[in-house]
C-alpha positions as CSV (number, residue, x, y, z in Angstrom):
1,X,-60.1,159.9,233.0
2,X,-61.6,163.4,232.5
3,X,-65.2,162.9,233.9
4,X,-66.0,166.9,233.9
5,X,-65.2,166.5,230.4
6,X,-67.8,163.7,230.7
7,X,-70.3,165.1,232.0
8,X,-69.9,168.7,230.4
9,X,-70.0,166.7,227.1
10,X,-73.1,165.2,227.9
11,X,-75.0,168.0,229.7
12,X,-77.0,171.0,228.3
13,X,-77.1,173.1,231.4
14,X,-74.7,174.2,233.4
15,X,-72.8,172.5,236.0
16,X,-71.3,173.1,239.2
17,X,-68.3,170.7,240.1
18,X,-67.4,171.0,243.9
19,X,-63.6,170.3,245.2
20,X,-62.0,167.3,245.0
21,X,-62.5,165.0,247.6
22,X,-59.4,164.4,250.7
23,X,-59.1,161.5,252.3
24,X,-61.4,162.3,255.8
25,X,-64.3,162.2,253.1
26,X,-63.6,159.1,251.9
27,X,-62.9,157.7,255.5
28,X,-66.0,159.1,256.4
29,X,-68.2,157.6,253.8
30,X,-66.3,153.7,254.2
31,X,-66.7,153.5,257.9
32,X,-70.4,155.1,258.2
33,X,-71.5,152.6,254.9
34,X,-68.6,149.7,255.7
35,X,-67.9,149.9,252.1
36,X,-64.4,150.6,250.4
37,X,-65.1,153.0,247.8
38,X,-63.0,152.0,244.1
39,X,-63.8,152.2,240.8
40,X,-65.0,154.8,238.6
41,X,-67.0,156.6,241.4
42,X,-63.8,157.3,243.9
43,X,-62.2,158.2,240.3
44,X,-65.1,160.9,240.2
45,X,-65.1,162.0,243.5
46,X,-61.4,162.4,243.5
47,X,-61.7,164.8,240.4
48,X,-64.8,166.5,241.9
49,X,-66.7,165.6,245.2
50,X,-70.5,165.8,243.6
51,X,-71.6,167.4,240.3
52,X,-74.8,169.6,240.4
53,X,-76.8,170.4,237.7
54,X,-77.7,174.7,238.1
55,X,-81.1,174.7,236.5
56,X,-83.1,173.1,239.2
57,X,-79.9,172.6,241.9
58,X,-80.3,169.2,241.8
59,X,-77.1,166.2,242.1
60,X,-76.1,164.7,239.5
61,X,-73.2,162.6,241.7
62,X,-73.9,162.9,245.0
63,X,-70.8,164.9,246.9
64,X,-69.6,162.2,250.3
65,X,-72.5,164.2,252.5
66,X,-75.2,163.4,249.9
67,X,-73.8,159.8,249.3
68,X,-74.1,159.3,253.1
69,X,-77.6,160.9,253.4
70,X,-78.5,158.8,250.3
71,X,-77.6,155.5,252.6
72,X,-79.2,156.9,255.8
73,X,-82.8,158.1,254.7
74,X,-83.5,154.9,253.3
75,X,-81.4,152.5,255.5
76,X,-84.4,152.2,257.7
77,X,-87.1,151.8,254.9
78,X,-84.3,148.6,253.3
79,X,-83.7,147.3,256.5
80,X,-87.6,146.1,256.8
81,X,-86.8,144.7,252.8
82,X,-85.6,140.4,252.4
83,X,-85.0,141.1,248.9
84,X,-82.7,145.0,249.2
85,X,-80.4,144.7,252.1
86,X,-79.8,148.4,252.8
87,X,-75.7,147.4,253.2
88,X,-75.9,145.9,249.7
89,X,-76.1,149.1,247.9
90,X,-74.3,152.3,247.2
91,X,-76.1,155.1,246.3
92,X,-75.2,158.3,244.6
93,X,-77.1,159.6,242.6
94,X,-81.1,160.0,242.3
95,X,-83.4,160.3,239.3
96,X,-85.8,162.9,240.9
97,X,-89.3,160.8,240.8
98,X,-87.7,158.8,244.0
99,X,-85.9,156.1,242.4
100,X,-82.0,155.8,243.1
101,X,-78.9,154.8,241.7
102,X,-76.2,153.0,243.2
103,X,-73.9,150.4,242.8
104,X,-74.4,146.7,244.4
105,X,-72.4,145.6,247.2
106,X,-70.2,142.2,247.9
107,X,-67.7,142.1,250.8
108,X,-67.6,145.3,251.5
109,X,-66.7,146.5,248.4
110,X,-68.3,147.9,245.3
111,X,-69.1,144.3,243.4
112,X,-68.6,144.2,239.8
113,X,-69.0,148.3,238.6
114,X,-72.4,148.1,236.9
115,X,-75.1,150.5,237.7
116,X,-78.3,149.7,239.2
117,X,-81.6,151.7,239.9
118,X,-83.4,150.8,242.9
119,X,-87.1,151.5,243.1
120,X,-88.7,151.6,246.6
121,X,-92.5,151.1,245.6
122,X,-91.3,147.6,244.1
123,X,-88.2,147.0,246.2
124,X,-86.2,146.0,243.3
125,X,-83.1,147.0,242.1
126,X,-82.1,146.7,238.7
127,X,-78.9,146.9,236.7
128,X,-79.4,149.4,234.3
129,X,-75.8,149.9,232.7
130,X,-72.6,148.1,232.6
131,X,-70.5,150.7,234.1
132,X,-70.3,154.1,235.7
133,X,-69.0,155.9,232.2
134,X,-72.3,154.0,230.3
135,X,-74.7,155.6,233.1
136,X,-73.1,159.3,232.7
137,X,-73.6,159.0,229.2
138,X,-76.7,157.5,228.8
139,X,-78.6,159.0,231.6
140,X,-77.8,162.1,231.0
141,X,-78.5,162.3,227.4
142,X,-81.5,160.9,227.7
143,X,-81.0,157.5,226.4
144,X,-81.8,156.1,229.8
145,X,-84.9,156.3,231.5
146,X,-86.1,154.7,234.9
């Protein structure tokens, strides 16, 4: 799949797309999250290793630092959570008011590909699309709001 296509096609500003991602990344980001990244999202991050949006410098896909960041800054806040395990979720991407999306996690792998939003001030996280392509698309052409 061509996701800078994707996301060009879908974006009115421009974009930066960062280098590909090699394989210490991706061993980085499964052994600090225990996760085994598949799917769309290693599809993307093997084509381009986060996408920011040049207006306001902010990540559209999270590049494997951000991803890791993502998890650690609010591992702490989930951990205190019954209902959002903090090793149950993959984030990558933010909205910019403080909500997050991410995948869910089962086994130590991404579960079933849908995209969820997770909002702290509720502790819920909620499937928002069906897959990774469905989130590019709708979120950012503003048929999806959180």
């Amino acid at each position: 799949m061509h996701w800078k296509k994707i996301f060009q096609s879908v974006n009115e500003t421009e974009l930066t797309f960062l280098e590909a991602i090699n394989e210490q990344e991706i061993a980085q980001i499964e052994e600090t999250l225990h996760v085994t990244l598949s799917g769309e999202l290693l599809e993307v991050l093997k084509e381009t290793n986060g996408i920011k949006e040049n207006r306001f410098g902010c990540w559209l896909v999270g590049n494997s630092s951000e991803i890791i960041e993502l998890y650690n800054c609010h591992c702490s806040f989930l951990k205190m959570s019954y209902t959002v395990p903090p090793h149950k979720i993959l984030f990558f991407a933010n909205n910019g008011c403080g909500e997050y999306f991410g995948f869910r996690i089962e086994n130590g792998r991404i579960s079933d590909g849908k995209v969820g939003v997770y909002y702290p001030i509720e502790n819920e996280f909620r499937i928002v699309t069906p897959d990774f392509k469905t989130w590019v698309v709708e979120w950012h052409s503003g048929i999806l709001s959180t």
